[in-house]
Each structure stands twice: as structure tokens, then as C-alpha cells.
ZATOR-472391 format. One record per residue: x, y, z of N, C-alpha, C, O in turn. Coordinates in steps of 0.02 Angstrom, whole numbers, padded with zeros to 5 digits, always signed. Example, Ala and Ser with C-alpha at 12.3 -4.5 7.8 and 13.67 -1.06 7.14 Angstrom:
<pts>
+00660-00284+00390+00615-00225+00390+00660-00165+00390+00712-00166+00423
+00642-00112+00354+00684-00053+00357+00645+00002+00394+00670+00057+00402
</pts>
This chain:
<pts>
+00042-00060+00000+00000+00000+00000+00044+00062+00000+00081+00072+00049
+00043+00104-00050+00059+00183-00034+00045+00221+00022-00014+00225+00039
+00085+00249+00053+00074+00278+00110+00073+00372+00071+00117+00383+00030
+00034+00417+00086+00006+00463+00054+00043+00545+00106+00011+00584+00141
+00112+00544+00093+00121+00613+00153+00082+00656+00116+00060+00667+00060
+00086+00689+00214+00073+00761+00204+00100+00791+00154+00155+00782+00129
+00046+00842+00137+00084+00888+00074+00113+00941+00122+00080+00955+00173
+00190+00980+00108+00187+01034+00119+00171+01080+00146+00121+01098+00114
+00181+01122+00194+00146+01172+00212+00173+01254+00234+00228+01269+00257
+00136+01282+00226+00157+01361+00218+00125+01401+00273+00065+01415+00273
+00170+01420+00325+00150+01438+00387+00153+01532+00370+00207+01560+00359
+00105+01561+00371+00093+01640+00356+00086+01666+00444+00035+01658+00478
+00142+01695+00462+00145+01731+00526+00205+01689+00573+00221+01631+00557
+00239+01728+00639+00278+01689+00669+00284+01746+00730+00327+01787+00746
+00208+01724+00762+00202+01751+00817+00195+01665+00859+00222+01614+00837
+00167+01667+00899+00180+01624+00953+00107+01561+00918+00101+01503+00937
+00081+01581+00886+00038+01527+00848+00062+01499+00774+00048+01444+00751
+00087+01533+00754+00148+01512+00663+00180+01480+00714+00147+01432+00732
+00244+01489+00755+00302+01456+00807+00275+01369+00812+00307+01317+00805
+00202+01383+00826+00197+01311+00901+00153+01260+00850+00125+01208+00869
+00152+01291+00768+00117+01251+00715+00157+01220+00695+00155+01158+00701
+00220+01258+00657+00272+01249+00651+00314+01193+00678+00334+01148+00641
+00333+01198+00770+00347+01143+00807+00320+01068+00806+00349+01014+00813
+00257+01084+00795+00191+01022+00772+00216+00996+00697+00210+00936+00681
+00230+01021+00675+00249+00991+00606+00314+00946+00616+00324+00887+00601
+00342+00981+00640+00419+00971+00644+00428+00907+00671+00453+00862+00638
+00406+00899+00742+00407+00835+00775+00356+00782+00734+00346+00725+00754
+00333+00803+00691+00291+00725+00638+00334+00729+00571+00321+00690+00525
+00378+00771+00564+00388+00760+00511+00355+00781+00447+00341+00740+00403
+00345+00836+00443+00279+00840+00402+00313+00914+00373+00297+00964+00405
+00357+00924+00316+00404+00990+00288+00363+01029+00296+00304+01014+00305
+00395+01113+00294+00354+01170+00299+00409+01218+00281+00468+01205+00266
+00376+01280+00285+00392+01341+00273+00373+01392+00315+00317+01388+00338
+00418+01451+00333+00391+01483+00373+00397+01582+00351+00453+01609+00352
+00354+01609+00340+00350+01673+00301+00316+01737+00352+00256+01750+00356
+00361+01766+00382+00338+01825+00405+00347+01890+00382+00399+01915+00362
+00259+01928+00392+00270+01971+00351+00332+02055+00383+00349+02102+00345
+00354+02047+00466+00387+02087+00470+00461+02066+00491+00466+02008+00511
+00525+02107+00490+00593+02102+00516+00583+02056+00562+00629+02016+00556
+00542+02038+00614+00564+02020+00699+00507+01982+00694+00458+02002+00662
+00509+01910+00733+00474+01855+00749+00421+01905+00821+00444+01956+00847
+00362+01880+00838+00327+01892+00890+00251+01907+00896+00206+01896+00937
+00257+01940+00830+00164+01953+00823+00151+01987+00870+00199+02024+00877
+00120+01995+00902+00066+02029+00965+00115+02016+01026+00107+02045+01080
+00149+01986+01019+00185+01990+01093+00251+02003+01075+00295+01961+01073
+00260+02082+01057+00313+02138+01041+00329+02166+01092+00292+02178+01140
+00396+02183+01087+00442+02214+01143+00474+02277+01093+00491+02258+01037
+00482+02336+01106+00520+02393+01064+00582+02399+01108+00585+02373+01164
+00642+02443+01075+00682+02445+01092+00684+02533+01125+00634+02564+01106
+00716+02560+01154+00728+02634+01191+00773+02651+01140+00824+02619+01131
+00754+02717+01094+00804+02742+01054+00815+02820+01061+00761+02848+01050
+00865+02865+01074+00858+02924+01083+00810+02957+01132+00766+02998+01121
+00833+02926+01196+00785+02940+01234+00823+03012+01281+00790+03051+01316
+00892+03017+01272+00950+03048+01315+00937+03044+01378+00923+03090+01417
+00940+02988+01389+00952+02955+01455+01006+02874+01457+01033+02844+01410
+01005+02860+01526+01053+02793+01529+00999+02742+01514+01014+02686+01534
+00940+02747+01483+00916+02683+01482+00908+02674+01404+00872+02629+01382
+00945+02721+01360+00928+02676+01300+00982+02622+01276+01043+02616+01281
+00919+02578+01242+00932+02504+01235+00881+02472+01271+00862+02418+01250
+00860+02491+01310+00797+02459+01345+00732+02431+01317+00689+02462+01285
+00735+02374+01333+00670+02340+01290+00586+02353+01322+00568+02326+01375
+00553+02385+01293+00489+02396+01334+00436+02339+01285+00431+02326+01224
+00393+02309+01361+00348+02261+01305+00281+02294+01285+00241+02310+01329
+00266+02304+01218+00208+02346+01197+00152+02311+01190+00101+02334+01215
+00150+02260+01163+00106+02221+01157+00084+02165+01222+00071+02194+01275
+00079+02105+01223+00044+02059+01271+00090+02085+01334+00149+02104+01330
+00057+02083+01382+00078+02112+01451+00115+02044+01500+00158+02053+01543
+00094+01997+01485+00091+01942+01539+00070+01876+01511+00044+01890+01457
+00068+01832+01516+00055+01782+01511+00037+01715+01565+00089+01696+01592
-00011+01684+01582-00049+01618+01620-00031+01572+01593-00002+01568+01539
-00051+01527+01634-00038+01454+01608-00090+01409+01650-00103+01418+01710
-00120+01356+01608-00178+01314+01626-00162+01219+01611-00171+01163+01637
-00134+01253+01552-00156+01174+01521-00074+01148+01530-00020+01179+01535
-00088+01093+01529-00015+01045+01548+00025+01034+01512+00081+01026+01537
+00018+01027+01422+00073+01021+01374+00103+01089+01380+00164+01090+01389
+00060+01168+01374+00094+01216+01372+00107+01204+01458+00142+01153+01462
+00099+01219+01496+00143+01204+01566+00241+01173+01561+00292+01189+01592
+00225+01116+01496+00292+01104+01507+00341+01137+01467+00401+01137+01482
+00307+01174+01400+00357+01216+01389+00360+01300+01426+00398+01343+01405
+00328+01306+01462+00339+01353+01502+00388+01351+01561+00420+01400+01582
+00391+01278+01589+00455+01261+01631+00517+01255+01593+00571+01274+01615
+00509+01225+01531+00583+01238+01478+00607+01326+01479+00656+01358+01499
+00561+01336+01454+00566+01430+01456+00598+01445+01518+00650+01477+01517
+00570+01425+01576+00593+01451+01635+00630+01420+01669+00633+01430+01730
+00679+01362+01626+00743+01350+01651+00793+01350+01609+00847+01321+01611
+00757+01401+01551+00826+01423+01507+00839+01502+01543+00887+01538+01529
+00775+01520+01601+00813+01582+01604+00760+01640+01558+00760+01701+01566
+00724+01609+01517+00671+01659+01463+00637+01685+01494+00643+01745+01487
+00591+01668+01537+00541+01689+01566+00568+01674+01646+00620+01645+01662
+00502+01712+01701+00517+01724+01763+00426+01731+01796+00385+01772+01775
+00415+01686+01844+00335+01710+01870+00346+01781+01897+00395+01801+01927
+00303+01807+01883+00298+01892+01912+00232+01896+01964+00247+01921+02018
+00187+01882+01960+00141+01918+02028+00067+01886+02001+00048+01891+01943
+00031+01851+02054-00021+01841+02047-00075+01887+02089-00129+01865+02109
-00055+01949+02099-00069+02022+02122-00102+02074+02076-00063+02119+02094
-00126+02093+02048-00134+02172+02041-00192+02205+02058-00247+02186+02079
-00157+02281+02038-00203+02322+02084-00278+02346+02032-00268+02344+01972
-00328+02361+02048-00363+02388+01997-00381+02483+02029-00370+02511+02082
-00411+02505+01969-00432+02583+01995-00473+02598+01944-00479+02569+01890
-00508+02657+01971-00556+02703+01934-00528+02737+01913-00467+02733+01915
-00574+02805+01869-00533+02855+01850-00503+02916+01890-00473+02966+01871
-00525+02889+01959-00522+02941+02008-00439+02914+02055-00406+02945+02097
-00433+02866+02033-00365+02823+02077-00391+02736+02098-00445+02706+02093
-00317+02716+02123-00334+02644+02163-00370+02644+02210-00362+02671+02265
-00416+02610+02187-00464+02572+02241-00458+02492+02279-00496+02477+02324
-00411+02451+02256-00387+02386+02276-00353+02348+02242-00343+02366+02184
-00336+02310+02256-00291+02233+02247-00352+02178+02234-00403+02169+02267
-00327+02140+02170-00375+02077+02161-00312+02018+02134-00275+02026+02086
-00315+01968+02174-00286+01907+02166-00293+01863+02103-00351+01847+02089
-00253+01846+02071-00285+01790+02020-00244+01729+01999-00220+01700+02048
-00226+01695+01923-00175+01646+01903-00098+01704+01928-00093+01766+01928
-00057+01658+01944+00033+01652+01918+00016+01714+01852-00039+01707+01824
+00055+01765+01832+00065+01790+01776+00156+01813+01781+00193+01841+01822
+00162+01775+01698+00240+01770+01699+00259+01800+01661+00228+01812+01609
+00336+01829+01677+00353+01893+01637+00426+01878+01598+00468+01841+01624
+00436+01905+01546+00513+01899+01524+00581+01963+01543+00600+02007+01504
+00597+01954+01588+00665+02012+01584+00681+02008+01530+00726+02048+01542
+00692+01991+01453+00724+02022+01395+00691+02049+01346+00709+02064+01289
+00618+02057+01384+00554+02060+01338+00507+02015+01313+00526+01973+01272
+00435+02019+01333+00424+01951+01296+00423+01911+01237+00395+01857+01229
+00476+01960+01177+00464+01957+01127+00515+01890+01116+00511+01852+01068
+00558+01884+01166+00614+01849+01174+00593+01753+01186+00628+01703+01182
+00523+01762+01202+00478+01696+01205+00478+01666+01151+00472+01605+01143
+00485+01712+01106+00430+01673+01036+00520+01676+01002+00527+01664+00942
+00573+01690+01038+00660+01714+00997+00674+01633+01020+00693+01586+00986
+00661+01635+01068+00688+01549+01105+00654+01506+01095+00671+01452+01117
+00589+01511+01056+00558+01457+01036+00582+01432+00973+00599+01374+00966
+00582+01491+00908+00604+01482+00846+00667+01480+00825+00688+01471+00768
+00700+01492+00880+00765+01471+00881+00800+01422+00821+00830+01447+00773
+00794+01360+00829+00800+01325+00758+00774+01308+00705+00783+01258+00672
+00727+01372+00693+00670+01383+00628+00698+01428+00586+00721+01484+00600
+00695+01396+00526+00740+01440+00464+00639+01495+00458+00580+01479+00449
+00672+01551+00469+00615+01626+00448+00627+01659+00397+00677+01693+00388
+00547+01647+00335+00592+01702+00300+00533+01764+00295+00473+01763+00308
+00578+01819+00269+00528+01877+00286+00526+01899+00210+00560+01906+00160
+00447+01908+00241+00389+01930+00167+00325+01928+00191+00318+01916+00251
+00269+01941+00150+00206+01936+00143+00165+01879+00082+00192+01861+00030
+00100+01859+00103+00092+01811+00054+00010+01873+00039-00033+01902+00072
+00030+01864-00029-00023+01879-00055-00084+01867-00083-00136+01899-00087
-00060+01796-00108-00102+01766-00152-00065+01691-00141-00005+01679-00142
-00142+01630-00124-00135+01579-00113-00096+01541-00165-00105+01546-00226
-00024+01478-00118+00005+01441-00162-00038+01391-00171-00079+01359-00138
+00001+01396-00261-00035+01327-00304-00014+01257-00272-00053+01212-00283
+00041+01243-00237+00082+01180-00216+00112+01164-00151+00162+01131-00137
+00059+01203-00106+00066+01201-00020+00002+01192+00007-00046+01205-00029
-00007+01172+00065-00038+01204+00103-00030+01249+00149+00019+01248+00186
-00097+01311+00154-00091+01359+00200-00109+01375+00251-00166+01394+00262
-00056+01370+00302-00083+01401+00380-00070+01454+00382-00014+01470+00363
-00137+01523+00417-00137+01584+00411-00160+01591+00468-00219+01595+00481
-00089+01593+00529-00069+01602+00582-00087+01670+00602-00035+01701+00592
-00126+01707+00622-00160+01761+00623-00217+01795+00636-00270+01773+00613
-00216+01849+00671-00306+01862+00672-00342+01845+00600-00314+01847+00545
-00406+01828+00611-00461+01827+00547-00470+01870+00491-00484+01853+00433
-00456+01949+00524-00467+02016+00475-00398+02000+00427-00399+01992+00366
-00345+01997+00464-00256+01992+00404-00286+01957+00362-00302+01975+00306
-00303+01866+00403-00307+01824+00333-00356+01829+00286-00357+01812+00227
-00406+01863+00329-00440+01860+00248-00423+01905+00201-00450+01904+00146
-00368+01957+00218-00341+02001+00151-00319+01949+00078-00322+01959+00017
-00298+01892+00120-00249+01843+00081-00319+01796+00072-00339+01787+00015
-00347+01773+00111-00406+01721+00085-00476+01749+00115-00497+01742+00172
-00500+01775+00071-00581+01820+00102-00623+01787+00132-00663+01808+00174
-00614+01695+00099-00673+01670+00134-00648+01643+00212-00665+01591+00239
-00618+01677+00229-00576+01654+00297-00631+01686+00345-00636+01649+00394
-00669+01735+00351-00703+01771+00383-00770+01723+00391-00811+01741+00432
-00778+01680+00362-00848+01643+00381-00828+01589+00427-00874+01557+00453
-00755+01568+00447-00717+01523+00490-00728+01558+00559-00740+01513+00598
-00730+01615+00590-00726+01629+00653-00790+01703+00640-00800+01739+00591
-00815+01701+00698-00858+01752+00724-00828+01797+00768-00867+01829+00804
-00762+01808+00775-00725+01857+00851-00737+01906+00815-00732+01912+00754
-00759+01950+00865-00749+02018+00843-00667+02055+00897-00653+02057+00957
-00634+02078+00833-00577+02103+00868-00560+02196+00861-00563+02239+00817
-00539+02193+00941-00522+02287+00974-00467+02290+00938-00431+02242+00921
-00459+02363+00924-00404+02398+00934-00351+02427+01011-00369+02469+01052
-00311+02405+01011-00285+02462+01088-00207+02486+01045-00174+02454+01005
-00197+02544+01068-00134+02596+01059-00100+02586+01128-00131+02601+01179
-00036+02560+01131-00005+02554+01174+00042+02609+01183+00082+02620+01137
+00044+02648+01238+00081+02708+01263+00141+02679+01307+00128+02644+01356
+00205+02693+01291+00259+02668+01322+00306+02757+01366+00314+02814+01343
+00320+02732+01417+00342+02818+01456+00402+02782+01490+00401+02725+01513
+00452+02821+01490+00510+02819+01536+00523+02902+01581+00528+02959+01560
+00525+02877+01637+00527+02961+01677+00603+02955+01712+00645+02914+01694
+00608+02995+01753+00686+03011+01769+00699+02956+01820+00743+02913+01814
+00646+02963+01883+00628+02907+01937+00564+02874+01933+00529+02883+01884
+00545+02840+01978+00486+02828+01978+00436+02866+02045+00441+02858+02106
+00397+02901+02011+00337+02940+02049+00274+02922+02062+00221+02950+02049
+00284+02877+02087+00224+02823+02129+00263+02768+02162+00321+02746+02169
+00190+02755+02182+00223+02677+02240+00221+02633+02205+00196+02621+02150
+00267+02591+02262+00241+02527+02214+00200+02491+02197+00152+02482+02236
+00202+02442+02107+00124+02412+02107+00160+02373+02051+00216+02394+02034
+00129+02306+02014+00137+02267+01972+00082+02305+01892+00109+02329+01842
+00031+02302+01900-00002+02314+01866-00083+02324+01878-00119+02286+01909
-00102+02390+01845-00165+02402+01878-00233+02404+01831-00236+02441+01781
-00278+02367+01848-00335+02381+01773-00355+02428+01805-00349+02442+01865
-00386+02460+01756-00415+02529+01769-00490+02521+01738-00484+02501+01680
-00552+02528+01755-00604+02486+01771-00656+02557+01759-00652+02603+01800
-00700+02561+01708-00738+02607+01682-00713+02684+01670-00744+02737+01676
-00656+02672+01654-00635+02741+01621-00620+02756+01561-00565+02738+01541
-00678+02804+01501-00657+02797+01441-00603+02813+01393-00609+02826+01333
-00545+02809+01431-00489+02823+01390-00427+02773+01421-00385+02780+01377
-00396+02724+01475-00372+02671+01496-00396+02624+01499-00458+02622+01503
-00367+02577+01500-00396+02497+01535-00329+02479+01567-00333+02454+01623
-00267+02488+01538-00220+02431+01594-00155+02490+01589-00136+02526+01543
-00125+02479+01670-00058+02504+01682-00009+02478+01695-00001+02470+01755
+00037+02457+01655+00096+02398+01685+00148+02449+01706+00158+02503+01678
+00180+02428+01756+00254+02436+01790+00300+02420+01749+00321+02367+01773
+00326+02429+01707+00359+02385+01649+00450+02388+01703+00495+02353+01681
+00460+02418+01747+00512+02415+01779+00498+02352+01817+00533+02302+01805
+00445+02352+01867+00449+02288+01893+00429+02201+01871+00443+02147+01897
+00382+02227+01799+00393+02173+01747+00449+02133+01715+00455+02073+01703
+00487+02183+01705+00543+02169+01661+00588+02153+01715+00637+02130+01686
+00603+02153+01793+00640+02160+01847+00683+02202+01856+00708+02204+01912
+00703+02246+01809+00761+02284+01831+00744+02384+01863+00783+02431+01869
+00687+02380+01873+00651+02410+01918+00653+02503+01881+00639+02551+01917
+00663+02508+01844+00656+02549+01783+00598+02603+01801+00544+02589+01827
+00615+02653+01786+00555+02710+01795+00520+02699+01738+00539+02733+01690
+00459+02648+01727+00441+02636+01650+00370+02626+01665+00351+02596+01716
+00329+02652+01621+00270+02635+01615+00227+02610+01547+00235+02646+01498
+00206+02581+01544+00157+02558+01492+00084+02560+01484+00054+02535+01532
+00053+02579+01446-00024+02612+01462-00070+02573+01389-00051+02578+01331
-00119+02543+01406-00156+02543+01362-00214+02557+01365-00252+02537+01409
-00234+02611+01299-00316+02654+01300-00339+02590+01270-00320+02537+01246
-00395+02630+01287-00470+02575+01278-00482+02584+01227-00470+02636+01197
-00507+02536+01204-00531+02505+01108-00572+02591+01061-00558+02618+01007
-00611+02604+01100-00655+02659+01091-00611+02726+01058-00622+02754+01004
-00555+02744+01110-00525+02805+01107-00462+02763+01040-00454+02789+00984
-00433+02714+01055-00391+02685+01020-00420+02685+00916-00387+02694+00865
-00489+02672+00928-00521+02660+00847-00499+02747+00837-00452+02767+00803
-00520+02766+00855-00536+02841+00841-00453+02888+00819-00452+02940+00785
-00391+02855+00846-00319+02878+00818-00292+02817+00792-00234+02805+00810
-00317+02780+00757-00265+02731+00739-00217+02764+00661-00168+02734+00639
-00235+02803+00642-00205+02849+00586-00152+02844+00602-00107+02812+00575
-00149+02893+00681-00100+02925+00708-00094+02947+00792-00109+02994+00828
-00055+02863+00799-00043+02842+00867-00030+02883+00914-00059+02883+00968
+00023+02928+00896+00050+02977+00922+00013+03027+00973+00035+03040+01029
-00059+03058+00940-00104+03082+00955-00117+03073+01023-00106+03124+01055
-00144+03010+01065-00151+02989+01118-00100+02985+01175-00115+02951+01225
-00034+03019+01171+00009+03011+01213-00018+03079+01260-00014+03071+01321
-00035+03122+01243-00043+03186+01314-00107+03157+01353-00114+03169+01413
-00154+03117+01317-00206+03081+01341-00191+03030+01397-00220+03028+01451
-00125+02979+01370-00124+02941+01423-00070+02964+01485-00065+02928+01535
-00026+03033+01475+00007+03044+01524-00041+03073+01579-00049+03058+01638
-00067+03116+01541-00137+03129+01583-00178+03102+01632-00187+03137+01681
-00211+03034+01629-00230+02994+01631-00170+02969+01700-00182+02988+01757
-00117+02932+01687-00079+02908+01716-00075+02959+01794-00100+02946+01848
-00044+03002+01777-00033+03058+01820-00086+03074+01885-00075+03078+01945
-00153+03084+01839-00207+03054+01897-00239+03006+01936-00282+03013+01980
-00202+02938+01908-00239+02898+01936-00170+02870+01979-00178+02820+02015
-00111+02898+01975-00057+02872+02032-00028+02935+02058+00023+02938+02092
-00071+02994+02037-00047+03054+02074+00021+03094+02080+00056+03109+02128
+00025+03105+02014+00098+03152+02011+00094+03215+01950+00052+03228+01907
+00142+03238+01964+00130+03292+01902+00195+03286+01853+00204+03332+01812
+00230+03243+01855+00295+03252+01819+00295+03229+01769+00278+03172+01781
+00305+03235+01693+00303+03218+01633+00353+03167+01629+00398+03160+01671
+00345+03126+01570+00402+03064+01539+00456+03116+01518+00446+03176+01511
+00523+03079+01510+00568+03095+01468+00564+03064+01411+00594+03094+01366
+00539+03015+01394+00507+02981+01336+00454+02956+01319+00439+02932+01373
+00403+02938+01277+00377+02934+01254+00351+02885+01199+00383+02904+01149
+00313+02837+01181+00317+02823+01120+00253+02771+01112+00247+02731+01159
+00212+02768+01065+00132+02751+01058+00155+02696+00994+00193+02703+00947
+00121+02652+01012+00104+02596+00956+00041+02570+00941+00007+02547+00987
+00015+02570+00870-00034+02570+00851-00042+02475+00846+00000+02449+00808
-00080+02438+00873-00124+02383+00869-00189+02381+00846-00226+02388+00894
-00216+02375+00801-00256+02383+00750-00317+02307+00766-00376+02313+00781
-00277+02237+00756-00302+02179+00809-00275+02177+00868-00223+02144+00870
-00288+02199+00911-00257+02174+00969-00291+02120+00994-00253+02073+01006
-00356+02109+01009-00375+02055+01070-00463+02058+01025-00506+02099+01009
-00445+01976+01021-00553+01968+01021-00568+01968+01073-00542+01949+01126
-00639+02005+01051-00670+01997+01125-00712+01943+01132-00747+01920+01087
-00708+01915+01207-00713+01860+01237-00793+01854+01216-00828+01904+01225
-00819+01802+01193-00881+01780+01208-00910+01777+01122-00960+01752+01096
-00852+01815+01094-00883+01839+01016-00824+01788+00983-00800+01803+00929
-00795+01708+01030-00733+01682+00985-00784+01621+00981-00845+01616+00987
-00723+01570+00966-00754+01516+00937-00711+01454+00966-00653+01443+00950
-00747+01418+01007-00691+01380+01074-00681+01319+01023-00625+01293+01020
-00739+01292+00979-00710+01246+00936-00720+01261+00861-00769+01258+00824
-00673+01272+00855-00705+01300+00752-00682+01237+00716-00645+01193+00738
-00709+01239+00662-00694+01200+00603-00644+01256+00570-00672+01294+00529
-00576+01267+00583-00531+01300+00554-00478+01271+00500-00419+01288+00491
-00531+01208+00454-00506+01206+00380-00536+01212+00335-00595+01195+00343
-00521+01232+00278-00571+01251+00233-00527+01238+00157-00521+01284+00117
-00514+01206+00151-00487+01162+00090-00437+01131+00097-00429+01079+00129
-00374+01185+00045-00293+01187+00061-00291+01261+00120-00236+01272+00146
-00327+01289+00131-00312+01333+00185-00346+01339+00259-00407+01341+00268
-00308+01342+00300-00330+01344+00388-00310+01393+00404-00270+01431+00377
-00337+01397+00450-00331+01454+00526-00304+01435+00582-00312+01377+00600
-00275+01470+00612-00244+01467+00691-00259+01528+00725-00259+01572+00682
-00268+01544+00765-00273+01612+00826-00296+01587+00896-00323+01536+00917
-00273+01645+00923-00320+01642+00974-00380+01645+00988-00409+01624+01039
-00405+01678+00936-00473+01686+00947-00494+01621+00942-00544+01607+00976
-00469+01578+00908-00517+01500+00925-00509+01457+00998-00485+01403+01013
-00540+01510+01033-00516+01494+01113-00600+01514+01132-00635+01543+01090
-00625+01494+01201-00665+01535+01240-00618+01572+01285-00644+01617+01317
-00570+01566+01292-00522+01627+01321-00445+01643+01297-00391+01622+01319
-00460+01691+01241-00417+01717+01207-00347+01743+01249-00350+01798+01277
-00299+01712+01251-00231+01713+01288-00171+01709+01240-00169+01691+01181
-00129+01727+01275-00068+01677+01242-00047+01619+01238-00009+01597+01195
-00072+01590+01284-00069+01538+01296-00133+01498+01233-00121+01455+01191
-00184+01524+01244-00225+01521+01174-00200+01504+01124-00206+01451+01093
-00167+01556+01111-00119+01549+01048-00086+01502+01016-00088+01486+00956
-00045+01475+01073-00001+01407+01066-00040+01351+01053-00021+01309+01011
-00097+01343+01084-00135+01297+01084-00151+01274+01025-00126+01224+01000
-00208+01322+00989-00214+01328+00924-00158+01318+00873-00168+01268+00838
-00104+01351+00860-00054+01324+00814-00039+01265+00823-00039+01225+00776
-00022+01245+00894-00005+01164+00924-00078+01104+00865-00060+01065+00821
-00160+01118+00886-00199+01099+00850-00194+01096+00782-00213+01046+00750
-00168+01148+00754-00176+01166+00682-00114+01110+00640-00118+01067+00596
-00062+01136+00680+00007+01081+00660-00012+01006+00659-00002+00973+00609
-00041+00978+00719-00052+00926+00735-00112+00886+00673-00106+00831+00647
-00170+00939+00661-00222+00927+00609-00188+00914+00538-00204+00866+00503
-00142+00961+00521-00113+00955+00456-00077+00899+00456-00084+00871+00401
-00038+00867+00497+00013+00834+00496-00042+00758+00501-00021+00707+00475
-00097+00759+00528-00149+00685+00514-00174+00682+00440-00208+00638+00415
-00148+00739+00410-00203+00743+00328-00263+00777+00364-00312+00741+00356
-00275+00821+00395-00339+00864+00414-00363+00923+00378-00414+00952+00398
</pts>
């Protein structure tokens, strides 16, 4: 009897769901390719670098995108202990604080959330580590692969339209505001949601994230104010110093500055799809959004599924 391999496959993205499809292939044996469309592996869980800031901290990696990361399920559990005995990652605080727009109002307990001192972008650097990446964009479906389109729903369907009848998430925008000040002018805190105010939702410590205790802050506006500048990110920075200033009580401006536009950032919960049928010929889907709780850990999962599906003939 002929035994019938897998055909080929063409992994579009190499954020932490392209990575863990990828890995799935790899351990069956099952060839691939891997095509990202920017310079740097990470997708959504981006770290920027401090440039011209005229201070001693440039070079400093601030994380703009995913803040933190949980862990639930037991296969990702064990590469999270690999991670965290190469030294990649570090548990940070199952603590934070929340507040209004008026200031902190309390502390709420929850999962372990784990952080990277080199950025978390450095997760998805130590994963792909022995993955040949090449950088580009796919435009138009190959005649002689199959395609995984590792990615929110809106990207892929630029590349495959009927990709949008595969998932129902509806996905936010957030503009991430990154600040470095001279010291730090507040107390201490890990990270604070900020809880019916129309211009924040989350404040990270990015000094005590990252551990090296950094006068750094990280801010992300809410989907609402975020749709409304995505032109021009920039816009929203006097908004969120603003913002900041009142709700930890200081008056002293950043010495730096710098806004990043996220366009998908996060489906919202309840609008995903916990089990999709995410094939649809020669082309599939991976995201998080095919989660009932859209994570990073999400993420992995799904590519982990997607790899594993292709590699049965799925």
C-alpha cells in the first residue's frame, strides 16, 4: 500500500501561533515553510527597543504588546518550565491592583502571571530558535502548499476572504503608550486595570515586569478612544500621560515617550469560537481567537492543534 504524506505546508505569521504550528509539524515530520510578514518574529507579543531617549536607559526593551502571560493546560505548562529553566521567562505576581478614574481602589488576586526580563518578545526568539524565517508577505494563495494563516481573521482574509466565515471574534483595537521618567513617581504596584474609564484599561510597571526596576510605564487606552487615532498613534500620548498622572498622582512628565498602534489586538471574549472547524480546503486558521479565552497561551494551543491537524491529513 502507498502511504500518502502530508503535502507541504506554508505557515503565514511567526508570532507564538505560526512558532507552536510549526513545532507540530516538525516533531511529525511533516516539511514546511515559514514566512513573516515583518523584520522580527513575535506578532502581538512585541517588545520595542529605547532609542534616543538621552538618558542611561537607552537600549531598553519595553513590552508593547501582550503584558503577561498564564498558564492552565499541561502540554503548554511544560514548555513554560523549559522557558523558565533556560532563564526566558520568570513568574511575576499573581497580584494586581485595579482603579477608577479617580485612583486605586484595591488589589485583586488571580493565576501566576509570567514575565520575560528580555522582553516578551524573546519567548517566541527561544522558541524559533531553530526555525529557518523568512521575511515577506503572502499575497495570493500557493498553487503547491498548504496554507496556515497564523493570524487574526481580518489579516487572513486580506490573503483568503473566505476566511471570515471560519470565526465570528470580533476584534479591538488598543494603542499602546510606552513612558520612561527620570525616577519613579508612585508607589509601588505590578499592574493596575483601570475599570470604567473611557480612555485606559491597563497600567503595567514595565520596571517591575521586566525586573530591573526601571522608571517605566506602559499604558493601554481603551478600544473606543484607540479606533478613533489609529491613523495617528501619536495623538493619544498627552491623553495617556494625563490619565496616568491622575490615577497614581503626580505631576511630572516622561522623558520619553512612544505610542504603538495595534489595529487587532484582542477578540473579545464571548464573540470567539472555542471549537471552530478551522479548515477550509488547502487553507486553515490558527489564533487565538479559537479559544473561549483568548490568551497567549491560546495561541499556542491553536497552532499546536492546527500543526497537529495538518500533519494527520486534516
Amino acid at each position: 500500500m502507498i502511504q500518502h504524506l502530508p503535502k507541504h505546508v506554508l505557515i503565514a505569521g511567526a508570532g507564538i501561533t505560526g512558532i507552536s504550528c510549526a513545532i507540530a509539524l516538525r516533531e511529525r515530520g511533516v516539511p514546511f515553510r515559514i514566512v513573516n510578514k515583518g523584520r522580527r518574529v513575535g506578532g502581538r507579543m512585541a517588545s520595542r527597543i529605547v532609542r534616543d531617549s538621552g538618558t542611561t536607559f537607552d537600549g531598553r526593551v519595553f513590552d508593547t504588546g501582550a503584558s503577561y502571560f498564564t498558564v492552565s493546560e499541561s502540554e503548554f505548562a511544560s514548555v513554560v518550565a523549559e522557558l523558565e529553566t533556560a532563564g526566558v521567562v520568570q513568574p511575576w505576581t499573581d497580584t494586581f491592583h485595579f482603579a477608577d478614574s479617580e485612583g486605586i481602589a484595591g488589589v485583586k488576586t488571580g493565576p501566576m502571571r509570567y514575565r520575560a526580563e528580555s522582553g516578551i518578545r524573546s519567548v517566541i526568539e527561544y522558541l524559533a530558535r531553530d526555525l529557518v524565517i523568512e521575511e515577506g508577505e503572502i499575497t495570493e494563495l500557493p498553487t503547491s502548499e498548504r496554507l496556515a494563516l497564523c493570524m487574526p481573521t481580518p489579516q487572513a482574509a486580506r490573503v483568503f476572504p473566505q476566511a471570515s466565515v471560519l470565526s465570528s471574534a470580533v476584534w479591538e483595537p488598543v494603542i499602546s503608550v510606552s513612558m520612561l521618567f527620570d525616577h519613579a513617581h508612585w508607589s509601588d504596584f505590578d499592574g493596575i486595570f483601570v475599570n470604567q474609564d473611557a480612555q485606559i484599561t491597563w497600567i503595567a510597571n514595565d520596571g517591575a515586569r521586566r525586573g530591573d526596576q526601571a522608571p517605566a510605564l506602559v499604558v493601554h487606552m481603551s478600544p473606543v478612544l484607540s479606533a478613533v487615532h489609529l491613523v495617528d498613534p501619536s495623538e493619544v500620548i498627552p491623553i495617556a500621560i494625563a490619565r496616568v498622572q491622575k490615577i497614581l498622582g503626580f505631576d511630572e512628565e516622561p522623558t520619553w515617550s512612544h505610542a504603538h498602534r495595534w489595529t487587532f489586538a484582542k477578540p473579545i471574549e464571548g464573540t470567539t469560537s472555542p471549537a471552530p472547524d478551522f479548515v477550509l480546503g488547502e487553507v486553515s486558521l490558527a489564533s487565538d481567537e479559537f479559544s473561549a479565552r483568548p490568551r497567549v497561551e491560546a495561541g499556542w494551543l491553536s497552532g499546536r492543534d492546527l500543526g497537529r491537524a495538518l500533519a494527520a491529513g486534516g
